[in-house]
N, C-alpha and C positions, 0 to 999 in steps of 0.2 A: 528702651528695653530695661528689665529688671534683671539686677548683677547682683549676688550675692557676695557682701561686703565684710570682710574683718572688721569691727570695732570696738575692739578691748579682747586682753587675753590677761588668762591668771593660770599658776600653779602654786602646786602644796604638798608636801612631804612631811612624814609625820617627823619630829624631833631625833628618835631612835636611831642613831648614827650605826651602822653596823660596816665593820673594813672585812677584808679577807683574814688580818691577823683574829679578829674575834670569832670567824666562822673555824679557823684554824683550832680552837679551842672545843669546838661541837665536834669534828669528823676530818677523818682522815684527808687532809688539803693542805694545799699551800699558797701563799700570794700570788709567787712564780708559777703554777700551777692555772693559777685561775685565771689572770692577766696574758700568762703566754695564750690560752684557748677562746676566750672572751676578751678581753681588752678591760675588765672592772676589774677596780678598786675597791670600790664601796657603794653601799644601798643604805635605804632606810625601809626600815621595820618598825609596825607598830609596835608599843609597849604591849606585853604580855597581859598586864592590869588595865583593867575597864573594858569598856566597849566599846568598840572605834569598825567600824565601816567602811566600805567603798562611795558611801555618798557621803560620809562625813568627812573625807578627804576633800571629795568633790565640793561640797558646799562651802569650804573654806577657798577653791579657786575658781569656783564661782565667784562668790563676792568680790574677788580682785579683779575678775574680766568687769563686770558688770560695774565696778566701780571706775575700770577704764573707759569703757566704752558711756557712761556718764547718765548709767538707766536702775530704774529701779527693777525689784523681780515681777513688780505689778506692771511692769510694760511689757514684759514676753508673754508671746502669741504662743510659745510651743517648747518642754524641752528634750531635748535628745541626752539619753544617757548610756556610755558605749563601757561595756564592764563584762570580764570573767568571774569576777568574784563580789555576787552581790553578796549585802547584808544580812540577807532574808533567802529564802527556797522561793518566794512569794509574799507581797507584791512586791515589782522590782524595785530598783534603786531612784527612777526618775519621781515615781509616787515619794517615796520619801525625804528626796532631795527639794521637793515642790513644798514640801509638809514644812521644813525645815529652813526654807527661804518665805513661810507665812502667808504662800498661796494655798488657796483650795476649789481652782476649777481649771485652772491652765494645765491644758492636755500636757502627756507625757509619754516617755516611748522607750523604752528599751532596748541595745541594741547588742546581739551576742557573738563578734565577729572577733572578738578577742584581738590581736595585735594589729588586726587592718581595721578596729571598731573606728577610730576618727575618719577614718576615709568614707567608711559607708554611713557613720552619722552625717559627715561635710554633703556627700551626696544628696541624701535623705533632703537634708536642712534647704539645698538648695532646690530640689525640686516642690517642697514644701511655699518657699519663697517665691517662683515662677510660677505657680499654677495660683495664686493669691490664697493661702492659704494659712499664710500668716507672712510676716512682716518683720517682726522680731524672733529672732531663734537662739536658746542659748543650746551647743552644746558641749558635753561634758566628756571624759575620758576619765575613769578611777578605778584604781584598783589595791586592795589589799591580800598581797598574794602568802603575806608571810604564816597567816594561822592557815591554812592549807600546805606547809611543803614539809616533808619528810627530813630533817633536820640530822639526821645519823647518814655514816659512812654511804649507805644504803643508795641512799637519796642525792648524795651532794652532786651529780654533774647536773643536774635541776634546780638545785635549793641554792648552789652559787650566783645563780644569773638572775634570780629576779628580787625585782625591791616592790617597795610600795610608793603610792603617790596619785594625783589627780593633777591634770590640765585643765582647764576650760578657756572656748574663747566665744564671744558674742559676734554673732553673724545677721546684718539687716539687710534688707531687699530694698536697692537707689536704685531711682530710674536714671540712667546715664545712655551715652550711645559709646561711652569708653570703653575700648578692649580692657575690662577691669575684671577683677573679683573671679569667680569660680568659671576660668573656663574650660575646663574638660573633666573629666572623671572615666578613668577605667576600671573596671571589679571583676573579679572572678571567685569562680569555687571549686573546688575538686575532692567531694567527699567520699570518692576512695582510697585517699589516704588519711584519713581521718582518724585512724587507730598510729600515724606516725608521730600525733602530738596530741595529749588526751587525759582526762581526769575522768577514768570509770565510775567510781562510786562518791554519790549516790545515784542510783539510777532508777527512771521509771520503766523502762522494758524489765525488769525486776517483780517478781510478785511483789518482793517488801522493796524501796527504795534501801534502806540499811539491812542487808539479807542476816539472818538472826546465824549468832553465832559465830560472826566475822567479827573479829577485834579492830577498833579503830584506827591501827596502825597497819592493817592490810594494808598492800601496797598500792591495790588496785584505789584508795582514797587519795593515793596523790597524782599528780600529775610524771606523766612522762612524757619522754622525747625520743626518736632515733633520728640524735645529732645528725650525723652525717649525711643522712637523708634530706634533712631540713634543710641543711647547708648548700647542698649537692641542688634541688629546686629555687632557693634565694638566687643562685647565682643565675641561674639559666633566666628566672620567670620574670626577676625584677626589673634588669636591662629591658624585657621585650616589653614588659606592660607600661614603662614609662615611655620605650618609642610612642607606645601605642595611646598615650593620654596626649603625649606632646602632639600626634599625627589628629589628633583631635580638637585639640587646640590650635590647629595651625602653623604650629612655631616649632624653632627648630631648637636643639639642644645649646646651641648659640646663646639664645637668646634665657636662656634660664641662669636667672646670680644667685644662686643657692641651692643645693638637694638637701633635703629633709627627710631621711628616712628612719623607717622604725628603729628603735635604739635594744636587739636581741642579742644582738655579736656583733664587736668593731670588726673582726676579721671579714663576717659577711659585709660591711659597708664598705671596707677597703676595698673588695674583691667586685662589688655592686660599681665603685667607682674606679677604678681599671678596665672593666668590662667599655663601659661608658666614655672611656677615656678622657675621663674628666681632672682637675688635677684638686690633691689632698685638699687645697683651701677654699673648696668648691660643694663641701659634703658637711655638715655638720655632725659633730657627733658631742655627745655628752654621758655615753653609757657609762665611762669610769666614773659619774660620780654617785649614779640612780641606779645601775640596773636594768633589767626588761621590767619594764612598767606598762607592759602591751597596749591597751589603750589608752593609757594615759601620756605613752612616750612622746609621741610625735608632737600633741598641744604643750606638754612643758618643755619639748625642743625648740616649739617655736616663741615663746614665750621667752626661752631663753637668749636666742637668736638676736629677738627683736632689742632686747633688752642690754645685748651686747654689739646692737648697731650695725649687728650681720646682713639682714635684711629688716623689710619694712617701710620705706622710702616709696614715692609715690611712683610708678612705672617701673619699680622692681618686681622677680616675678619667680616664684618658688614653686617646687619641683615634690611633692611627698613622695614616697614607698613603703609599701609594706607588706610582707607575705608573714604567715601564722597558721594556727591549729583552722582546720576545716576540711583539705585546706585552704584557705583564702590567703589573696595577694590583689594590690591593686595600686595605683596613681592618681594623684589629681596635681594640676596645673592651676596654680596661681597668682594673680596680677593684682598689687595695692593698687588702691583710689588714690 
């Protein structure tokens, strides 16, 4: 049977250190302020100077997976690129991220699922791989959320939580009969609450995408949230959707040495792992040092993870979650080779 396999993982974060004492100096906040309701300390932000992207993050943790996993960009059959904040309006980011690793005919794909993007790219990637449709898959999680957020008084229970940053990791198709690699995937959507987390403008139900007359600093161009809302579904959905990857996989919450979940609010993961009753050194977390980096969190958590010996190991076997803007939430279970 064909298993879809980890083999290299990379992340990247742009230079641009920013703590809570420096957003302190932009809008009405405080450390204690931010840390008590999120658990962050600090994100990185692009530099305000030049041009920097969601695939030029990417393509710089691209090269780290690909350099672990021991392949050049000319052996990948397919890439997935899972982003809220492409480059461009059009073409997406995996076109350009393809451009930029010196390919010009290896398909590419877009994925717009915002904090749950690695789960439904993992998916994607693996039914891509079982149906012989490719072989090699890279994919990506990037995102640059900083030149999008409303940076005054106005904006800040938004513009505190998210950073920049890219994940990748390289995913092959081994015929093995080992309970390995990707085995389950649950996803869902519910886009009636879609206006609970959301960036209206630019918009195409709009005669003009930029309606004339609207100052750039409209609110409706940046993103919003109703916290509590959010909060209030993480707890109830996340618990039930990882029963229901685990009941898929076959295996019981026992058997899982790690959870992996989206990095939005420590307090939501805390509360994810209570729910679970799982115990604190059982959940990874690393938002106090990144931020929500939506789709880019979970691949630089696991990248992180693996790198601090948390998991990784051959018959360990890790647990994702993540709920976000759509709304979508979802699981997957997985088993190292």
């Amino acid at each position: 049977m064909i298993k879809s396999i980890i083999r290299g993982t990379g992340k990247f974060v742009p230079p641009n250190l920013v703590t809570n004492k420096d957003l302190e100096k932009m809008m009405e906040t405080s450390d204690e302020w931010i840390q008590k309701r999120t658990g962050i300390k600090q994100r990185y932000w692009i530099e305000q100077e030049g041009v920097t992207g969601a695939s030029d993050l990417g393509f710089e943790a691209a090269k780290q997976a690909l350099d672990q996993a021991g392949w050049t960009a000319e052996d990948l059959d397919f890439i997935l690129f899972a982003t809220l904040s492409p480059d461009i309006m059009f073409p997406g980011c995996g076109c350009l991220l393809a451009a930029k690793l010196g390919l010009n005919s290896t398909p590419t794909l877009d994925i717009r699922q915002q904090c749950t993007g690695f789960l439904y790219g993992f998916a994607t990637a693996d039914a891509y791989i079982k149906t012989g449709l490719a072989k090699k898959v890279l994919l990506v999680g990037g995102e640059v959320h900083s030149s999008g957020l409303d940076k005054s008084t106005r904006g800040r229970d938004v513009t505190v939580i998210f950073g920049d940053g890219a994940g990748a990791v390289c995913i092959e198709g081994v015929d093995t009969q080992e309970s390995v690699g990707l085995l389950a995937s649950a996803l869902h959507t519910d886009g009636n609450f879609a206006e609970s987390l959301m960036a209206e403008l630019p918009a195409s139900r709009l005669p003009q995408r930029n309606p004339p007359g609207v100052p750039l600093d409209d609110p409706r161009y940046f993103p919003v949230m109703d916290g509590p809302s959010i909060f209030k579904k993480a707890v109830r959905l996340l618990p039930k959707v990882s029963h229901e990857a685990l009941a898929k996989a076959g295996i019981g919450l026992d058997q899982i040495d790690l959870v992996i979940p989206h990095q939005a609010n420590k307090r939501i993961n805390q509360a994810f792992g209570q729910f679970l009753k799982l115990p604190e050194d059982k959940i990874f977390h690393n938002i106090e040092k990144y931020g929500n980096t939506t789709a880019a969190s979970i691949p630089i958590a696991l990248n992180e993870a693996i790198e601090q010996g948390r998991i990784g190991k051959s018959g360990e076997t890790v647990l994702f979650a993540a709920l976000g803007a759509g709304l979508t939430w979802g699981a997957c279970v997985y088993r190292f080779l």
